[in-house]
TIFIKOL-737881 format. One line per field, with one value per residue (C-alpha): residue number from 0; z, y, x. Coordinates in steps of 0.25 Angstrom, whole numbers, m for minus. Layout:
<zamars>
kefi <- c(NUM, ...)
Z <- c(Z, ...)
Y <- c(Y, ...)
X <- c(X, ...)
</zamars>
This chain:
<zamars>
kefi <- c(0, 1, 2, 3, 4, 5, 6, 7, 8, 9, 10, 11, 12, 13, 14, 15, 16, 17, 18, 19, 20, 21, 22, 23, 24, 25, 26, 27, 28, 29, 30, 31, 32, 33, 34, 35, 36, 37, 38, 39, 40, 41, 42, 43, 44, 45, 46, 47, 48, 49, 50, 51, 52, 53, 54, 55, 56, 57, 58, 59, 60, 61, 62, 63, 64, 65, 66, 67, 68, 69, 70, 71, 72, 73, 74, 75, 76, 77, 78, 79, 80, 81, 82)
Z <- c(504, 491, 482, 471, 459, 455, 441, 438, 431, 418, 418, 416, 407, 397, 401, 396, 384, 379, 379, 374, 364, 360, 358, 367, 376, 390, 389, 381, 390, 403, 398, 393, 407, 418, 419, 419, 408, 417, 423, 410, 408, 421, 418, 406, 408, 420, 411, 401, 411, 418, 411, 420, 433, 435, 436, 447, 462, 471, 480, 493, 497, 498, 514, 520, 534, 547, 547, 535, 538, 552, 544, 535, 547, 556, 546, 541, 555, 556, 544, 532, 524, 520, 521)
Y <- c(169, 164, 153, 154, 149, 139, 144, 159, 166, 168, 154, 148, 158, 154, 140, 142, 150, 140, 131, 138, 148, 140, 126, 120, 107, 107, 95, 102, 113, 105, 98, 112, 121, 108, 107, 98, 98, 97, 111, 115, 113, 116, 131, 131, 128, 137, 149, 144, 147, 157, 166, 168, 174, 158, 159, 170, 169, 168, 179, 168, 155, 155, 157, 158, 165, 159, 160, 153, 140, 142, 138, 128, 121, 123, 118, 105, 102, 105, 91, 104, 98, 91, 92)
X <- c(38, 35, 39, 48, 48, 60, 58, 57, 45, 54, 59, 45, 40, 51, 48, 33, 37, 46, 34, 24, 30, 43, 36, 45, 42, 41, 50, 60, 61, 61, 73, 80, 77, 77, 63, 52, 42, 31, 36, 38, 23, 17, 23, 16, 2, 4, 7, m4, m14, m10, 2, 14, 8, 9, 24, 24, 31, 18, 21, 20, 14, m1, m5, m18, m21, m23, m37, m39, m30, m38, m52, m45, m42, m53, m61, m53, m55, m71, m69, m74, m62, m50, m36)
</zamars>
């Protein structure tokens, strides 16, 4: 199961544009869509450096295999590293 955006793809592309192309602030637009401004900004520098993919569902929450947790603990346990 994956997780789900509060906010959807559209809504925070049209966030970022109105930052970067219509020389809004982030406060201005917190204050106009009920968001914080530090949202407002963490959307954009996550565009600036990586486009819209950034914005995508993740298809699921990151698992690993039994096997894998199996060594992770064995070798906590052996002292080879911290928690």
């Amino acid at each position: 199961m994956g997780r789900k955006s509060k906010y959807t793809i559209d809504f925070k592309l049209s966030v970022v544009d109105r930052y970067l192309n219509k020389g809004e602030g982030s406060v201005t637009i917190g204050k106009d869509l009920n968001l914080n401004p530090n949202t407002v900004m963490k959307w954009v520098k996550q565009f600036q450096k990586s486009d819209a993919e950034v914005f995508l569902e993740k298809p699921r929450n990151q698992s690993y295999s039994k096997e894998f947790k199996i060594q992770v603990i064995e070798e906590y346990l052996a002292g080879g590293c911290s928690y």
